[in-house]
C-alpha positions as CSV (number, residue, x, y, z in Angstrom):
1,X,0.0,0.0,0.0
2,X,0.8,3.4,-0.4
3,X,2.6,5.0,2.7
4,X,1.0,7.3,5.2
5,X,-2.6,5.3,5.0
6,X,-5.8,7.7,6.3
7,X,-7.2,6.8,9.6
8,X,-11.1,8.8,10.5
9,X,-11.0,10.1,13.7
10,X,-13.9,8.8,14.4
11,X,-14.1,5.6,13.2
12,X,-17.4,3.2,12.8
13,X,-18.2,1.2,15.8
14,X,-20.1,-0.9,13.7
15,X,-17.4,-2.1,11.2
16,X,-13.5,-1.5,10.5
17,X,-14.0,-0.6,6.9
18,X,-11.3,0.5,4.3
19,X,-11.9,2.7,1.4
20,X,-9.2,1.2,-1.3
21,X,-8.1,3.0,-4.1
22,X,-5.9,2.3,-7.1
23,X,-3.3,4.9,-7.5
24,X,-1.8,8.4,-6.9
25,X,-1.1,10.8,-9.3
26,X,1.5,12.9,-8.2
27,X,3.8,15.0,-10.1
28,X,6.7,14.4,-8.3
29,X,7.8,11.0,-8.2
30,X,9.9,9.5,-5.1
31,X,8.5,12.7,-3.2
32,X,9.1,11.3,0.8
33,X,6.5,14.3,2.1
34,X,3.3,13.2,-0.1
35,X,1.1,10.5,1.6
36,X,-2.0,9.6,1.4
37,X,-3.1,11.2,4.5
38,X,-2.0,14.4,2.8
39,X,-4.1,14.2,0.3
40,X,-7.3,13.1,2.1
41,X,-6.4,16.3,3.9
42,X,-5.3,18.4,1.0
43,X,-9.3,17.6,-0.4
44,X,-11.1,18.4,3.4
45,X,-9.1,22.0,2.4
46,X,-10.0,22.2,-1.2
47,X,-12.8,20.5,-1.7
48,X,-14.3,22.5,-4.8
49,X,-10.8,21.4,-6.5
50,X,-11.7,19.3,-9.8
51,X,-9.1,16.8,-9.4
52,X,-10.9,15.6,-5.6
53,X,-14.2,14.5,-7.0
54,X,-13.1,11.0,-6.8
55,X,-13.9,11.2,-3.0
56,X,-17.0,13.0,-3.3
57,X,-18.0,10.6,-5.7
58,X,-17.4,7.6,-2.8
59,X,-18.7,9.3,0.1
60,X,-22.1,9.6,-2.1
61,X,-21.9,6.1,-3.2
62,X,-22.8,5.4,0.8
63,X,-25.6,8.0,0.9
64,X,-23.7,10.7,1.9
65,X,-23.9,14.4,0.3
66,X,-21.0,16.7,-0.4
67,X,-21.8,18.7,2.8
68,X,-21.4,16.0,4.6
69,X,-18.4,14.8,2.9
70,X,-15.8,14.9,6.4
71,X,-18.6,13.0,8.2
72,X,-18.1,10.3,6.0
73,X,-14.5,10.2,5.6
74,X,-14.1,10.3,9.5
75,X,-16.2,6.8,10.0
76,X,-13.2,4.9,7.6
77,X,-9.9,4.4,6.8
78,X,-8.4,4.9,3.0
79,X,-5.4,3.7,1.3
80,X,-4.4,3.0,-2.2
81,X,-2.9,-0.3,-3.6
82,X,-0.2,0.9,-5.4
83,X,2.7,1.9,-3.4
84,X,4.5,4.4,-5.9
85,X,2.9,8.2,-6.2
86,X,3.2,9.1,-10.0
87,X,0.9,6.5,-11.9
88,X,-0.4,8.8,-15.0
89,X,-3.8,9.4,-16.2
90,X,-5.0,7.2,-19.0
91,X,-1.7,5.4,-18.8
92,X,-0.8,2.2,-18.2
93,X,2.0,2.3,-15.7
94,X,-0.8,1.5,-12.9
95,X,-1.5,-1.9,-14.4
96,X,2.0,-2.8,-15.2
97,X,3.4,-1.9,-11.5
98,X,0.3,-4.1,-10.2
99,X,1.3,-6.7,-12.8
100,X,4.8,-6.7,-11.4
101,X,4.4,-6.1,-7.7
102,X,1.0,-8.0,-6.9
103,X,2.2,-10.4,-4.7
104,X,4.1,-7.5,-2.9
105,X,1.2,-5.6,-3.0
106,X,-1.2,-8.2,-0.9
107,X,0.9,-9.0,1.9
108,X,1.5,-5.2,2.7
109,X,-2.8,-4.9,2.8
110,X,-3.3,-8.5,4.3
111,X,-0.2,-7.2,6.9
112,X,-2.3,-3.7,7.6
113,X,-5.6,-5.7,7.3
114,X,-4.5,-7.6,10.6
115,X,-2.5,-5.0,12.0
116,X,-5.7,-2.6,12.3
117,X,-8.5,-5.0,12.5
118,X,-10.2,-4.4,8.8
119,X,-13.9,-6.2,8.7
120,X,-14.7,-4.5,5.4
121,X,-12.5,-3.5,1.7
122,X,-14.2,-1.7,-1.0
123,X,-12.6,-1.7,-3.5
124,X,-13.0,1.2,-6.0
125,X,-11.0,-0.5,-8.6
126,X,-12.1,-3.3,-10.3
127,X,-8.3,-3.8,-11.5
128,X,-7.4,-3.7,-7.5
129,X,-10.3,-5.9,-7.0
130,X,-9.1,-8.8,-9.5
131,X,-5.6,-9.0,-8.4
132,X,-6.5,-9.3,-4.4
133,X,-5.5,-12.7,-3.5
134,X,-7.3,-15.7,-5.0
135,X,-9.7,-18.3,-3.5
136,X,-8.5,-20.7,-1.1
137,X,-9.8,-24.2,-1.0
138,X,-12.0,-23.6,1.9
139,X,-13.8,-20.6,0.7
140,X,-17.1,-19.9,-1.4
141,X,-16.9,-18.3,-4.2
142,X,-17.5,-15.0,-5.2
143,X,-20.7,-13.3,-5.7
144,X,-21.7,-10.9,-8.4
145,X,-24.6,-8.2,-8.2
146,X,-26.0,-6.8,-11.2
147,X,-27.3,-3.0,-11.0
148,X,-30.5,-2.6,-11.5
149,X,-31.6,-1.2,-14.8
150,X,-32.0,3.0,-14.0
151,X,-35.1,4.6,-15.5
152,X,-35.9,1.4,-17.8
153,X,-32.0,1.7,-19.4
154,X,-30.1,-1.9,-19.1
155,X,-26.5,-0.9,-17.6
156,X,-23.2,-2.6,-17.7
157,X,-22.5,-2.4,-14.1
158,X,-22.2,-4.7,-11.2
159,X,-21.4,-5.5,-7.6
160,X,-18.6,-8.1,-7.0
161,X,-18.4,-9.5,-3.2
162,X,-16.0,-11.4,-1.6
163,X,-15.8,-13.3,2.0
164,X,-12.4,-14.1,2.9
165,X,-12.0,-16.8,5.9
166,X,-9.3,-17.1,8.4
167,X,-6.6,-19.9,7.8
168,X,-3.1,-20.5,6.2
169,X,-3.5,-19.4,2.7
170,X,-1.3,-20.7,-0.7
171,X,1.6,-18.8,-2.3
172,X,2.7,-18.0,1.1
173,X,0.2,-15.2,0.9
174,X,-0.3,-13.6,4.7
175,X,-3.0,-15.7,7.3
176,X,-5.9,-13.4,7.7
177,X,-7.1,-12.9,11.6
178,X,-10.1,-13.1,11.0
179,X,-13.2,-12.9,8.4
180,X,-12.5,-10.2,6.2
181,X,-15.7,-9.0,3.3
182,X,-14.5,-7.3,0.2
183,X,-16.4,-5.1,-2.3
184,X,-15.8,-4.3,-5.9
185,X,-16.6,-1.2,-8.1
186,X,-16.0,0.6,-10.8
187,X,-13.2,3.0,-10.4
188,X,-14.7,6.7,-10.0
189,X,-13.3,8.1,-12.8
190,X,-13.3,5.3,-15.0
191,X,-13.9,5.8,-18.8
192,X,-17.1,3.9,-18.8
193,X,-18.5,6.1,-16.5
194,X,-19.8,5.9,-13.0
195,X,-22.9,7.2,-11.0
196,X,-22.8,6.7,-7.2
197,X,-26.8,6.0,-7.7
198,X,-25.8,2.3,-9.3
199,X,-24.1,1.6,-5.5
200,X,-26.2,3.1,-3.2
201,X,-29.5,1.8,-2.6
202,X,-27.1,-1.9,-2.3
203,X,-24.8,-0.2,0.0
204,X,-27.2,1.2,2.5
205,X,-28.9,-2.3,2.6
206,X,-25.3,-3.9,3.5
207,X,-23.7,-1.0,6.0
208,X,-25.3,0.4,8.9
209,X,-23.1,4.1,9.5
């Protein structure tokens, strides 16, 4: 994961959940003062700045307006996948450092998973999604939710969901504490486009804020 991971001050009592991104786009590559954290902060700040609707765009996903955008973000954690700052946008360096560094990759968020008690991942990348670490033996498989057609229109869209269970796992890939329910979306700014309304009837069904 990237370094400097975003913790809400006031986190839900509910569930441990993690908002997980893709990648940072940061000019300056190898920069040691740019963490995630900074930029979760950087948005609170600037919040009208074009390049932070991504969060907006989340935080409404769960029913939550732009007003109430710091309420939201203070009830969860968020990280990205990707531990390098400078992926592009519309490039493919994202893809090929996740191609490269998966395994990597999944024992850093299995390690914080544990470390910080995660119940919950959504995932708002389907390309983070698919690379998370496969199946074991003992577990089901994983579900997929189709989204509702919207005003009689069929849509290209779904829900993917995922139960991980405790126990030694192949690929020497890190033994998860305990169960562990991850979500997968469309990223927020993907090119096929995205509308929080696909995710947010499901979403209030499954979390209680």
């Amino acid at each position: 994961m990237h370094k400097g991971v975003f913790k809400g001050d006031h986190l839900s009592m509910n569930q441990n959940m993690l908002i997980l991104g893709e990648s940072h786009h940061h000019a300056e590559p190898n920069d040691l003062n740019y963490t995630t954290e900074s930029v979760v902060k950087n948005y609170f700040s600037n919040p009208n700045d074009p390049a932070y609707r991504f969060f907006d765009k989340i935080a409404a996903c769960f029913g939550f307006s732009a007003s109430e955008r710091e309420r939201f973000w203070s009830q969860v954690w968020f990280g990205n996948y990707v531990d390098e700052s400078d992926c592009g946008i519309g490039d493919n360096k994202a893809i090929e450092l996740v191609k490269k560094n998966r395994d990597t990759y999944n024992r850093e968020l299995f390690e914080f998973v544990n470390q910080n008690g995660i119940d919950i991942i959504f995932c708002f990348s389907r390309l983070v999604y698919n690379n998370l670490p496969g199946r074991a033996s003992f577990e089901d498989k994983a579900k997929n939710y189709p989204i509702p057609d919207i005003c009689g229109k069929p849509y290209s869209d779904y829900i993917r969901k995922f139960i991980y269970k405790p126990g030694a796992r192949a690929n020497n890939d890190v033994e998860l504490y305990k169960p562990l329910t991850v979500y997968g979306f469309r990223h927020p700014s993907s090119k096929g486009g995205f509308n929080y309304a696909h995710y947010m009837d499901y979403l209030k069904e499954e979390i209680q804020f």
